[in-house]
NUGUMAR-20448 format. One record per residue (C-alpha): residue number from 1; x, y, z. Coordinates in steps of 0.1 Angstrom, whole numbers, plus 5000, padded with zeros to 4 digits. Each point is the difference from the previous one (the first is absolute). Layout:
BEGIN
[site NUM; [X; Y; Z]]
...
***
This chain:
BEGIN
[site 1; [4926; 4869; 5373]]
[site 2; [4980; 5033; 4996]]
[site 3; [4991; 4983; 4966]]
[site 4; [4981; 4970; 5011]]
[site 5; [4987; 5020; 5027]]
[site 6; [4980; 5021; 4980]]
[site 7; [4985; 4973; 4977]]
[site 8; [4992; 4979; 5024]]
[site 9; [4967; 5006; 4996]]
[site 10; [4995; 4998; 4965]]
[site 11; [4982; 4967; 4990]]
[site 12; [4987; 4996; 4962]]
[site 13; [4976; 4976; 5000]]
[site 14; [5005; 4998; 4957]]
[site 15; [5031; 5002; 4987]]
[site 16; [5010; 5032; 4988]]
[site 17; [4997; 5007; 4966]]
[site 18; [5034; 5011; 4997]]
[site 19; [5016; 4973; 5016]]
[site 20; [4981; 4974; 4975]]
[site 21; [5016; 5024; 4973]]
[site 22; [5034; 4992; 5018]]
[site 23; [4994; 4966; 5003]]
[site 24; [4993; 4997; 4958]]
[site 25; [5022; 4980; 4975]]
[site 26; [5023; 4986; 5024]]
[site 27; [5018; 4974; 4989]]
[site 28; [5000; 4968; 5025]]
[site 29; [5035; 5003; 5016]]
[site 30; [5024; 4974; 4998]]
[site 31; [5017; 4981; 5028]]
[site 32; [5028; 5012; 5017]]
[site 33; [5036; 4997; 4985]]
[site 34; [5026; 4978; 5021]]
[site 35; [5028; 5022; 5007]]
[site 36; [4987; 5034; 4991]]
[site 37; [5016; 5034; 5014]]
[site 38; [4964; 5011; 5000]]
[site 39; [4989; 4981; 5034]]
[site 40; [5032; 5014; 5021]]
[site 41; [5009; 5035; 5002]]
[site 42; [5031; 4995; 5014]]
[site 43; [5008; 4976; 4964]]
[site 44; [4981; 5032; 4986]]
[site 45; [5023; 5021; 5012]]
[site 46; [5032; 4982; 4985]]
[site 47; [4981; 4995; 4969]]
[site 48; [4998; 5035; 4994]]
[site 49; [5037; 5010; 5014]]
[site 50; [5013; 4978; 4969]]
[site 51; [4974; 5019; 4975]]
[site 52; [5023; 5017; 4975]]
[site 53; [4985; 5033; 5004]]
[site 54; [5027; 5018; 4976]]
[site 55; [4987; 4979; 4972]]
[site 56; [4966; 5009; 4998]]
[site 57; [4990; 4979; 4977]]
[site 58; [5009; 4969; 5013]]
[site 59; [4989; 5005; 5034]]
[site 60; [4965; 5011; 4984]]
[site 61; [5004; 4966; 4986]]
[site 62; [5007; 4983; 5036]]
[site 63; [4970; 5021; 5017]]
[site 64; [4973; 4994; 4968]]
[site 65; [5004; 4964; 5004]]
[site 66; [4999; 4999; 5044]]
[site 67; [4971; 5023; 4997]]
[site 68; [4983; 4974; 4975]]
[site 69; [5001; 4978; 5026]]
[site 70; [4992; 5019; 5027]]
[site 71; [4965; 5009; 4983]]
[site 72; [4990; 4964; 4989]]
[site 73; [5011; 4981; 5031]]
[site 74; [4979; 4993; 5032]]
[site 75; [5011; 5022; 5028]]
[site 76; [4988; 5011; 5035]]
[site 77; [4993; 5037; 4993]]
[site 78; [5021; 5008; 5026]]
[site 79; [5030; 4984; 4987]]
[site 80; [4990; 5017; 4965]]
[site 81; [4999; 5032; 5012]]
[site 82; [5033; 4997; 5014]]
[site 83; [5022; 4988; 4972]]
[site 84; [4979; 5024; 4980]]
[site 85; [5015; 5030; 5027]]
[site 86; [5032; 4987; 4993]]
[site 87; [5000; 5002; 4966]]
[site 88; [4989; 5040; 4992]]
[site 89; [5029; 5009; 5006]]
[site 90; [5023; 4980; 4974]]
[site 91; [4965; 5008; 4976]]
[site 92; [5005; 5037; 5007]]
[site 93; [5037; 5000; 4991]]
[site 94; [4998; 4977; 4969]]
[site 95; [4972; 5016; 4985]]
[site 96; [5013; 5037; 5007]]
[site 97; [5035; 4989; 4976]]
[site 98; [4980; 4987; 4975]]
[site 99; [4978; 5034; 5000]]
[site 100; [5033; 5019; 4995]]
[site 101; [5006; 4978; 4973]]
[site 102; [4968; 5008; 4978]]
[site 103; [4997; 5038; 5012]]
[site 104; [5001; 5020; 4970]]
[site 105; [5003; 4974; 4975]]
[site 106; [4979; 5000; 4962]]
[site 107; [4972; 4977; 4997]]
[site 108; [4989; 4973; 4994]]
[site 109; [5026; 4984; 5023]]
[site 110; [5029; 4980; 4982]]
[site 111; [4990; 4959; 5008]]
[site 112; [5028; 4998; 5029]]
[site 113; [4988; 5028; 5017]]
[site 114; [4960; 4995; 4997]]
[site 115; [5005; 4969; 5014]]
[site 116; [5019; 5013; 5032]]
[site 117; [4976; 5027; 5005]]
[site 118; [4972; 4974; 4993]]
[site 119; [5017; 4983; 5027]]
[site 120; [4998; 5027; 5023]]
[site 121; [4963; 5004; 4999]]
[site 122; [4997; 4957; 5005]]
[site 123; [5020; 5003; 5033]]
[site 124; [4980; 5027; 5011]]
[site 125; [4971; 4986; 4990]]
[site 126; [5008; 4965; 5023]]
[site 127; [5006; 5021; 5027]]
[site 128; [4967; 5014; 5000]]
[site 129; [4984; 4967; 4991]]
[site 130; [5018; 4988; 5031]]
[site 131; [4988; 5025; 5027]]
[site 132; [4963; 4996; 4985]]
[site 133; [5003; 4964; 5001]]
[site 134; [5014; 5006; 5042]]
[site 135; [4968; 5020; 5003]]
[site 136; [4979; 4970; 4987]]
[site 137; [5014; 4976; 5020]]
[site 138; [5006; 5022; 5035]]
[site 139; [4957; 5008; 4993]]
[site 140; [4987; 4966; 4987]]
[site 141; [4976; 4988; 4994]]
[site 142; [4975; 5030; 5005]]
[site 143; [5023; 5034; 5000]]
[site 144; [5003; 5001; 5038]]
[site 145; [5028; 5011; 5014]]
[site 146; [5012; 4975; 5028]]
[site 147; [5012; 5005; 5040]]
[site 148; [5031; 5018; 5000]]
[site 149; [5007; 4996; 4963]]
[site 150; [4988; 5043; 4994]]
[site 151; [5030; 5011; 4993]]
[site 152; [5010; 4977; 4977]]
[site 153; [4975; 5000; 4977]]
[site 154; [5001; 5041; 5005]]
[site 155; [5040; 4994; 4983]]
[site 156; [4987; 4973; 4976]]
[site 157; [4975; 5028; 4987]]
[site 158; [5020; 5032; 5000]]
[site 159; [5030; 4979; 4979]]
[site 160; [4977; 4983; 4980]]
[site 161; [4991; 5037; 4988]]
[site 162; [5034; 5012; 4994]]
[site 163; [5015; 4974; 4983]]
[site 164; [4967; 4999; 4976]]
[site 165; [4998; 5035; 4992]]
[site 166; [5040; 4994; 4995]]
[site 167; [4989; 4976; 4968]]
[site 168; [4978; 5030; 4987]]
[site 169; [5028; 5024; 5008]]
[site 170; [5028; 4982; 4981]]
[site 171; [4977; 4993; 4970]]
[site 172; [4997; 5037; 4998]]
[site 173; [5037; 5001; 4996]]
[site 174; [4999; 4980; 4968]]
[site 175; [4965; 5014; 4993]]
[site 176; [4985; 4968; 5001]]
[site 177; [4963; 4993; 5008]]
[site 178; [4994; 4988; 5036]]
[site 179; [4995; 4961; 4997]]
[site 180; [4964; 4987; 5006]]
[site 181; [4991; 4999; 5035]]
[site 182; [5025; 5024; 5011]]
[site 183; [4979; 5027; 5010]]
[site 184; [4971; 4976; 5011]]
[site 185; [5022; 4987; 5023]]
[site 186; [5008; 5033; 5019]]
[site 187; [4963; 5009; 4999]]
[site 188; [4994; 4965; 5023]]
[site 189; [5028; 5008; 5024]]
[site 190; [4991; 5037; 5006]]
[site 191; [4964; 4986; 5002]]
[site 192; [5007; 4974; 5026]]
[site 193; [5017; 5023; 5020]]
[site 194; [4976; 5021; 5002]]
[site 195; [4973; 4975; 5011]]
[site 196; [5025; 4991; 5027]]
[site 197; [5009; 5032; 5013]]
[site 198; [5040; 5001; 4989]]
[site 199; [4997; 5026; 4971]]
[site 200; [5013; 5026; 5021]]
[site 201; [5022; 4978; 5025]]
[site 202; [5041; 5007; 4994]]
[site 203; [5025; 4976; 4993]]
[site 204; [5041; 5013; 5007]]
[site 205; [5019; 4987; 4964]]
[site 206; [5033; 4994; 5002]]
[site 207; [5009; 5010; 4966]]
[site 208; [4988; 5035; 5009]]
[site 209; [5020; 5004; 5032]]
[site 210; [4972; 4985; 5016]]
[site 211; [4975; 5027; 4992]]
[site 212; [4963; 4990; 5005]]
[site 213; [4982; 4994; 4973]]
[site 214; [4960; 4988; 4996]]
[site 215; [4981; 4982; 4976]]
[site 216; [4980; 5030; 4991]]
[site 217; [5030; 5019; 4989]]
[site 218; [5011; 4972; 4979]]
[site 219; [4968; 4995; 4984]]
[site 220; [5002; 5040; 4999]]
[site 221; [5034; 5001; 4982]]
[site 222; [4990; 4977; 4974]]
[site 223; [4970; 5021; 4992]]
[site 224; [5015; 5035; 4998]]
[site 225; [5029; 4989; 4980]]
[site 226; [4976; 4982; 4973]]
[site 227; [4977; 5033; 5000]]
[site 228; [5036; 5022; 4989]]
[site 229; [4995; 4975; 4965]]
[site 230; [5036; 4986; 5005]]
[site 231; [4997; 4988; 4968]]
[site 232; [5009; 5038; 4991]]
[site 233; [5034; 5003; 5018]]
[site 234; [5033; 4993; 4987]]
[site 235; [5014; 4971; 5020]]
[site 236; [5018; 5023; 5024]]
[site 237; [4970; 5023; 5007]]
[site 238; [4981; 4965; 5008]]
[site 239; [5028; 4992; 5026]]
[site 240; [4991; 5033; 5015]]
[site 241; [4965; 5001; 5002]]
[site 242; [4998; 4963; 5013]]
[site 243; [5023; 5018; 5029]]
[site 244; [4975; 5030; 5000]]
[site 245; [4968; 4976; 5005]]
[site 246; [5017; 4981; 5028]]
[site 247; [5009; 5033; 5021]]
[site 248; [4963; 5017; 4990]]
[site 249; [4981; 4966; 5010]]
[site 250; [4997; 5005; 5035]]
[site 251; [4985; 5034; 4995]]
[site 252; [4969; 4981; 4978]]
[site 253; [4968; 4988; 5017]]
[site 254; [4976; 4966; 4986]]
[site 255; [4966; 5010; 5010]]
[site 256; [4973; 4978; 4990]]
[site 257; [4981; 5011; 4968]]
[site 258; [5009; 5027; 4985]]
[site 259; [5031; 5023; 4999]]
[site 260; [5023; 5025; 4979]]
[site 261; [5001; 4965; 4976]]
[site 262; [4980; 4968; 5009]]
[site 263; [5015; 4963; 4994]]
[site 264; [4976; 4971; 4994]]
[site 265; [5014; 4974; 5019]]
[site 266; [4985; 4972; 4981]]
[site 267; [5017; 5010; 4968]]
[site 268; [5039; 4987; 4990]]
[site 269; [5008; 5038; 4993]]
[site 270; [5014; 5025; 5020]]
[site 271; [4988; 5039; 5003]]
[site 272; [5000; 5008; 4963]]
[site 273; [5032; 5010; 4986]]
[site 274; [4977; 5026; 4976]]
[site 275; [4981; 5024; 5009]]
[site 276; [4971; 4987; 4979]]
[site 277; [5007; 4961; 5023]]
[site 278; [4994; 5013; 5031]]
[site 279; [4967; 4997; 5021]]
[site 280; [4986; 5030; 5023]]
[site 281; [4977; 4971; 5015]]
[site 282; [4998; 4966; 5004]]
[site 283; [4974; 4979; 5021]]
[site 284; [5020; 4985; 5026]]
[site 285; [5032; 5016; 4989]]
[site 286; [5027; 5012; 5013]]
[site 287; [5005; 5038; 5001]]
[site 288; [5041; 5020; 4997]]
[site 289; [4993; 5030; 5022]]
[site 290; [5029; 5022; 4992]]
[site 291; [4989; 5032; 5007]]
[site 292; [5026; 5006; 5030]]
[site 293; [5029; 4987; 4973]]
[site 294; [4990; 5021; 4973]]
[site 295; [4998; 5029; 5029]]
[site 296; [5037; 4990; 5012]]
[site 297; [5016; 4998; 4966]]
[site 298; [4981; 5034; 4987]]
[site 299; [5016; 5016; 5032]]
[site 300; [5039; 4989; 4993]]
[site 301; [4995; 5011; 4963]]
[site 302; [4990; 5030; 5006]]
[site 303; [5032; 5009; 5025]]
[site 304; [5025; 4977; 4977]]
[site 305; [5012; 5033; 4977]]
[site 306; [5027; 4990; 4976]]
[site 307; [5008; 4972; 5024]]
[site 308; [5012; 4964; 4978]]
[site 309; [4995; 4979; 5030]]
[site 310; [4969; 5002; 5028]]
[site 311; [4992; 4977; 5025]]
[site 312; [4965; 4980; 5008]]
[site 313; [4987; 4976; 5025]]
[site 314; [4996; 5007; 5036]]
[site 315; [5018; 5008; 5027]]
[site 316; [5011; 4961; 5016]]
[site 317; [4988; 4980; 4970]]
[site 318; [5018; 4998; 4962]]
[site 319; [5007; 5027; 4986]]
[site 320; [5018; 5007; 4967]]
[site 321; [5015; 5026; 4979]]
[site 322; [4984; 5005; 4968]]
[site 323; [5001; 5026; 4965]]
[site 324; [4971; 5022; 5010]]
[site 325; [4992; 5003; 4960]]
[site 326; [4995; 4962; 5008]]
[site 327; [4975; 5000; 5031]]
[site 328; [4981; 5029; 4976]]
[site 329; [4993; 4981; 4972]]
[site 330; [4990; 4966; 5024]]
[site 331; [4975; 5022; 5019]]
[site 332; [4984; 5019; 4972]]
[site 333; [4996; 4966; 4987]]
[site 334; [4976; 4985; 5024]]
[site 335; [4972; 5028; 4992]]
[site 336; [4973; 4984; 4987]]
[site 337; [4988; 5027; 4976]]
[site 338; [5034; 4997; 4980]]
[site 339; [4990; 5001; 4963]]
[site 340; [5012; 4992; 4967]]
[site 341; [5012; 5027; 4982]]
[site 342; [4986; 4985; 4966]]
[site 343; [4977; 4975; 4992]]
[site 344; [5011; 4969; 4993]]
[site 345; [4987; 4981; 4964]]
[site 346; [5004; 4964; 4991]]
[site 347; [5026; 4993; 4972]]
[site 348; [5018; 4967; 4990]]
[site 349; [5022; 5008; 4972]]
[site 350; [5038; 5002; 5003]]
[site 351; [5031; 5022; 5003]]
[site 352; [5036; 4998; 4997]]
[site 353; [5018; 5008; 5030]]
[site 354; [5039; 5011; 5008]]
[site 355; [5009; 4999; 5035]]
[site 356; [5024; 5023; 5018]]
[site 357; [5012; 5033; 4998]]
[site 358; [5032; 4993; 4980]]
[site 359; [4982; 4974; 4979]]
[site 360; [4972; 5024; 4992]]
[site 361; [5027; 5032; 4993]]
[site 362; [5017; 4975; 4975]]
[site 363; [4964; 4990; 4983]]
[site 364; [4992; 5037; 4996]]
[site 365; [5035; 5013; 4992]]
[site 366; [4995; 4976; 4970]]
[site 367; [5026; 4976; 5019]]
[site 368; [5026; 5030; 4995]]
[site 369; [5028; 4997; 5024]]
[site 370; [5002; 5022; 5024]]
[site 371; [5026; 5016; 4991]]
[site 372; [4990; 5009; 4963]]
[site 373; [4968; 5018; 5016]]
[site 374; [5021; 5021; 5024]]
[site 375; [5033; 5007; 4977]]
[site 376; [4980; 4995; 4965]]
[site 377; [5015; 4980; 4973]]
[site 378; [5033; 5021; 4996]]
[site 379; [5005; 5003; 5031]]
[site 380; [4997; 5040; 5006]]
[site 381; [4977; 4998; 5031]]
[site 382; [5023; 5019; 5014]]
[site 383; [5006; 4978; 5033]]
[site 384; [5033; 4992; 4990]]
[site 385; [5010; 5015; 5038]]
[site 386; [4984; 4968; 5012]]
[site 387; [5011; 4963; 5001]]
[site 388; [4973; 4984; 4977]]
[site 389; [5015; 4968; 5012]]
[site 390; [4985; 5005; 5034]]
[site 391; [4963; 5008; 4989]]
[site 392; [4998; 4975; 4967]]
[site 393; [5013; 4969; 5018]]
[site 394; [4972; 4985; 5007]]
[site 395; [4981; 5009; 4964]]
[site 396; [4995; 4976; 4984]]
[site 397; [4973; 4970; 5009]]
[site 398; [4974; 4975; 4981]]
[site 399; [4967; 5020; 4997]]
[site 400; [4972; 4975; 5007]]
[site 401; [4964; 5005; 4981]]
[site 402; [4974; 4983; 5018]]
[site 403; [4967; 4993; 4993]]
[site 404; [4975; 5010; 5031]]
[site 405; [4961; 4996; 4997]]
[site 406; [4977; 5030; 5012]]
[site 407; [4970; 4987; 5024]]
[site 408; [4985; 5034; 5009]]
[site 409; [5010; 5035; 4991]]
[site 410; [4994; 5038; 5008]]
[site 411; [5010; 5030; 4987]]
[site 412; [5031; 4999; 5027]]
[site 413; [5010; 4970; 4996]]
[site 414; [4999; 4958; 4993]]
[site 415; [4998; 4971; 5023]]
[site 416; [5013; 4972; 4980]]
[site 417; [5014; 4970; 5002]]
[site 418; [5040; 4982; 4991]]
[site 419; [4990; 4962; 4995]]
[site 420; [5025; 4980; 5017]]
[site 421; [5034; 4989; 4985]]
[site 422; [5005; 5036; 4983]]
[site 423; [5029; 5012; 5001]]
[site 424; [4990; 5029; 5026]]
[site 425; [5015; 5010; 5030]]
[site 426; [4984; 5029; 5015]]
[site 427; [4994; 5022; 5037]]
[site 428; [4976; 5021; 5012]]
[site 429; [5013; 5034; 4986]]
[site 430; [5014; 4991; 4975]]
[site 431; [4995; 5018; 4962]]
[site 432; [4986; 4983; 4973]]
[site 433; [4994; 5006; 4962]]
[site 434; [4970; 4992; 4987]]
[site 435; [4987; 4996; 4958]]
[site 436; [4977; 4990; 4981]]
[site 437; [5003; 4966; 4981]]
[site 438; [5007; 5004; 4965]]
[site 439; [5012; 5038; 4998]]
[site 440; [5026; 5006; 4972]]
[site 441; [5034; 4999; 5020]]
[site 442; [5015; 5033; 4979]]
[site 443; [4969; 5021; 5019]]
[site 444; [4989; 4979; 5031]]
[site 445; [4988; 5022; 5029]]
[site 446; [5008; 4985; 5033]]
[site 447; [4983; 5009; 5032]]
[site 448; [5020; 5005; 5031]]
[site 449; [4985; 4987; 5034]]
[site 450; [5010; 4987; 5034]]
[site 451; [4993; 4967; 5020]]
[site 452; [4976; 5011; 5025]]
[site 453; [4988; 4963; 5014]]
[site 454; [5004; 4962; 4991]]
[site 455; [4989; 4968; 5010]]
[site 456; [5021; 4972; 4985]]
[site 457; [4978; 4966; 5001]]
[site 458; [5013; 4965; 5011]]
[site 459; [5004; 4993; 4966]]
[site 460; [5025; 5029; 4993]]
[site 461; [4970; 5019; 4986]]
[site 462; [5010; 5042; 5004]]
[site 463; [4968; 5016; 5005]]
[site 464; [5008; 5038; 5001]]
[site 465; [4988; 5037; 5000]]
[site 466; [5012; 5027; 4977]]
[site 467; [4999; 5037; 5007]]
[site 468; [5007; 5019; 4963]]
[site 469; [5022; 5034; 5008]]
[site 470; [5000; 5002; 4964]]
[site 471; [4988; 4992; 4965]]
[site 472; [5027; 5005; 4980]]
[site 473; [5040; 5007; 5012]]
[site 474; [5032; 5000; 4985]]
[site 475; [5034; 4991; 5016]]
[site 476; [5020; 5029; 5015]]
[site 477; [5031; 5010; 5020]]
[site 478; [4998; 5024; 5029]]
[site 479; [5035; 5014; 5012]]
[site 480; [5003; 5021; 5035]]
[site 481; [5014; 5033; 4995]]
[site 482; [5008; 5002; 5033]]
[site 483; [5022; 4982; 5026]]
[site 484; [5028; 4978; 4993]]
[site 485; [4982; 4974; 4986]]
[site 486; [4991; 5010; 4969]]
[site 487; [5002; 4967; 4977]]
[site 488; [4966; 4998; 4980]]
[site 489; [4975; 4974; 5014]]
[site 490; [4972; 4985; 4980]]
[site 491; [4967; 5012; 4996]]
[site 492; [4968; 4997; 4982]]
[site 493; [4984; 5032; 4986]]
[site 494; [4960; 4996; 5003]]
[site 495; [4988; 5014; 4971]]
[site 496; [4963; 4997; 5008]]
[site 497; [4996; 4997; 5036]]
[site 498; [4968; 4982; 5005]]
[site 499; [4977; 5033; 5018]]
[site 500; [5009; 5016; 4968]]
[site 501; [4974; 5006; 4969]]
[site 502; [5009; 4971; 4977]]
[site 503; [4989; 5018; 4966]]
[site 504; [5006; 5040; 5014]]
[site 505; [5032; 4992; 5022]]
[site 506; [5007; 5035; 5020]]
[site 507; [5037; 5018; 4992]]
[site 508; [5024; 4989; 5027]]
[site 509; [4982; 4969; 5014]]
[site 510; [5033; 4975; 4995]]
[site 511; [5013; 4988; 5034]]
[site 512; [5034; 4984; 5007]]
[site 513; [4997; 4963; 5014]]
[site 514; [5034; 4992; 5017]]
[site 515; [5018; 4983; 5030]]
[site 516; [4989; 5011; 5032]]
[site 517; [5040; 4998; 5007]]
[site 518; [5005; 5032; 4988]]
[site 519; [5017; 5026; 5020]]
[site 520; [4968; 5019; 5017]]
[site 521; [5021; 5032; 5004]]
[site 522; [5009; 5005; 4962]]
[site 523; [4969; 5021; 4989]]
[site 524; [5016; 5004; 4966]]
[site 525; [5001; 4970; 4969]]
[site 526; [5011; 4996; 4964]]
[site 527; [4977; 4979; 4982]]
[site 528; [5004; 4982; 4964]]
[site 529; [4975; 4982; 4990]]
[site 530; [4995; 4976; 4968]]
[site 531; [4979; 5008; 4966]]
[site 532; [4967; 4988; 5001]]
[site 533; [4984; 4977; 4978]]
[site 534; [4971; 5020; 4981]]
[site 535; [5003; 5024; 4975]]
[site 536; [5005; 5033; 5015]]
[site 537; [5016; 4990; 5033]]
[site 538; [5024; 5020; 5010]]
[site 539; [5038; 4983; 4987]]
[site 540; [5025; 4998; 5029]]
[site 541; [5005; 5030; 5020]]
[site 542; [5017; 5016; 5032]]
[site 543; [4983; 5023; 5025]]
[site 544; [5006; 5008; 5040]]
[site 545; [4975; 4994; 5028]]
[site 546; [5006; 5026; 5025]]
[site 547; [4979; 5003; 5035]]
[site 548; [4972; 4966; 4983]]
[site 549; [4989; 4987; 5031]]
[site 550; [4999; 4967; 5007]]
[site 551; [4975; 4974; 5012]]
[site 552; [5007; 4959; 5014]]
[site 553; [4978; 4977; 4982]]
[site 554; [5017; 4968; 5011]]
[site 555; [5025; 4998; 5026]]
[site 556; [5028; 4997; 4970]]
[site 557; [4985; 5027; 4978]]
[site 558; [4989; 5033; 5001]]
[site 559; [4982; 5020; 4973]]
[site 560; [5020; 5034; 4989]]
[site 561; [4971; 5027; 4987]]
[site 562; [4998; 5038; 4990]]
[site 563; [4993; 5019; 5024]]
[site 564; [4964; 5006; 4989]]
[site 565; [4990; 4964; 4998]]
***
């Protein structure tokens, strides 16, 4: 009732610009359906009872198709809004399995499951459509909000948001473009709630214990989690910072104009995922503040220690516990004045790419087995204490050569592009090997670099970015001379780390490239590495690495180095 109270007064005598916005390419609905569960929330109710929610793949099935009804079918907006209430929560379980399914998985997708996480996105996608199609029809014809009908519309608004940003949010998972209007969208509904006066105005949500939420924090969320570039997170860091953004939205202000970033609302993009997209102004834009946010999270760093865990949010709203290395690298992120380390130059020629770290040991080992590397071709390594069984099972594997084509480069790195129906699978920080075209196989240098974003197109396009740790590398074994676990592990050795002079290399500027798995208490290694390729490589040889510290460069790699480097 406080709702409609406090609008009661508001009388547009044009309609708003944002509601037009909301009102565009709507399809004219069809008639009602005879029989459907969609007009009876008690029949509702069974419907979903009977919803197979351990399969979730069939009841994704059963709720894509009701939902496809539910948006193209003429409806009092009350009624809408309703089965649409009913509905998040079977939405929220089904699509939470099938992001359990996906997490951590290579990409592009295998066909079965791109089309259920393509699914996933569709359902959320109707729900959204849904709630701004309730706010339509609750406010028609001019964007008024009628007697008694405030906080409706308020519930239309706020879940119109979430389940939008939701689409954005799951595309990330799969790194997937947002699809057009998806942003657009969220920029009317914030914008319209604004010109009414229910930005700010809380809603309890029953999927969150029935915290309050607001519009403007999930407008806010979507924003801050596209400004951390999710594009550069493994899956399961992505997971984490959409968490992250929901528990730091309600500490974000939307002032008019400008803020810490500006979004032009009449654009189909969100706050710039780059730090070279993002606007400090726009006319009639729509400013992040997030000075007090930035404040808040610089406070808990600086107290969180050695901590693994740390909490954010507020006191009474979400709050979530998150890697502090995590919330770092997010809120370093936003600043505006992040640069480039190198400049970037057009290119358009191609490489040969091997992908993964085992593929990419084989491919500079000269497709050795493991076990020759380590133990040598008589077998004298001198590991016959250890089971080889138990460290050479899983050696042998086809080595895949694919062709990749460079559209920029710098002196750091490529961004280039896997057309689709390669045969690439690949994550965000994961190593690569990267060659020339046309090198003479007996001396081929490959460089050695990690993942460090994609976008993968509709078409199955992989559009990536390559960070070079090195330009040349040869296969190597690193064993723990330490501990109980002393099996050797794989490695690369990085012959020519890529800060290093290319033509007057320094003495001792080789680093060690290996799983981030390894023991952190075992300060002492045995290292063999293979013969390189030119003339006057050093042949195979054995040395320790005692007190090299080590440094994370993805989250399943860490870079071992002398301690001068």
């Amino acid at each position: 009732m406080r709702h409609t109270r406090a609008l009661r007064g508001w009388v547009g005598q044009t309609m708003s610009r944002f509601y037009a916005r909301l009102k565009q390419d709507w399809p004219e609905p069809t008639e009602p359906i005879g029989g459907s569960v969609l007009g009876n929330a008690n029949l509702l109710a069974e419907w979903i009872a009977q919803l197979p929610l351990a399969n979730a793949e069939s009841s994704q099935r059963l709720l894509h198709k009701l939902l496809g009804d539910l948006v193209s079918m003429r409806m009092d907006p009350g009624v809408r809004l309703n089965a649409l209430e009913q509905l998040r929560g079977p939405v929220a379980t089904v699509n939470g399995a099938v992001e359990r399914q996906i997490l951590g998985m290579a990409f592009p997708l295998p066909p079965a499951k791109a089309r259920v996480a393509a699914l996933s996105r569709d359902i959320d996608h109707m729900m959204a459509q849904g709630y701004r199609q309730a706010v339509v029809d609750f406010c028609a014809p001019a964007g008024r909000i009628p007697f008694l009908r405030g906080k409706q519309v308020l519930t239309a608004i706020e879940r119109g948001l979430m389940h939008g940003a939701a689409v954005i949010e799951q595309g990330y998972l799969v790194y997937a473009q947002p699809p057009a209007r998806a942003w657009s969208t969220l920029h009317a509904l914030i914008g319209f709630a604004r010109e009414l006066g229910l930005d700010a105005k809380p809603v309890p949500d029953p999927l969150l214990g029935n915290l309050e939420c607001t519009a403007r924090m999930r407008y806010a969320q979507a924003c801050v989690l596209a400004l951390g570039n999710p594009y550069r997170l493994n899956q399961r860091e992505i997971a984490d910072a959409a968490r992250l953004a929901q528990a730091w939205s309600a500490q974000i202000r939307l002032v008019a104009g400008a803020g810490t970033v500006t979004v032009d609302l009449d654009r189909d993009d969100g706050p710039g995922y780059l730090p070279d997209e993002r606007r400090a102004a726009v006319a009639d834009g729509l400013g992040l503040d997030l000075s007090e946010l930035e404040a808040d999270i610089d406070r808990r760093l600086a107290g969180a220690g050695s901590a693994q865990l740390l909490e954010f949010g507020q006191r009474g709203g979400i709050v979530v516990q998150a890697n502090p290395a995590l919330a770092a690298r997010l809120r370093a992120y936003w600043t505006q004045g992040h640069d480039r380390v190198a400049e970037r130059l057009p290119a358009g020629y191609g490489l040969d790419s091997v992908i993964g770290f085992n593929a990419v040991h084989a491919v500079l080992g000269s497709q050795l087995d493991f076990a020759e590397l380590v133990l040598g071709p008589d077998g004298a390594g001198g590991y016959g204490d250890l089971d080889a069984g138990a460290w050479t099972a899983s050696d042998t594997q086809r080595i895949d050569v694919v062709r990749a084509t460079v559209l920029d480069q710098s002196l750091r790195g490529y961004r280039l592009v896997w057309e689709a129906g390669d045969a690439v699978r690949v994550k965000v920080g994961e190593v690569v090997a990267l060659s020339f075209v046309g090198e003479d196989e007996r001396r081929r240098d490959w460089m050695v670099g990690l993942v460090r974003w994609m976008r993968i197109g509709a078409e199955g396009r992989v559009d990536a970015g390559i960070e070079l740790l090195s330009r040349r590398a040869r296969a190597a074994s690193l064993r723990p001379l330490e501990g109980t676990a002393r099996a050797p592990t794989r490695a690369l050795w990085l012959d020519l780390p890529v800060d290093a002079d290319p033509v007057r290399p320094a003495p001792g500027t080789g680093r060690v490239l290996a799983s981030s798995s390894i023991d952190r208490a075992v300060g002492s290694f045995e290292l063999r590495r293979a013969p390189g390729v030119h003339p006057g490589d050093d042949g195979p040889e054995t040395f320790e690495l005692v007190g090299w510290p080590r440094a994370e460069v993805a989250s399943a790699f860490v870079v071992i180095g002398p301690p001068s480097a």
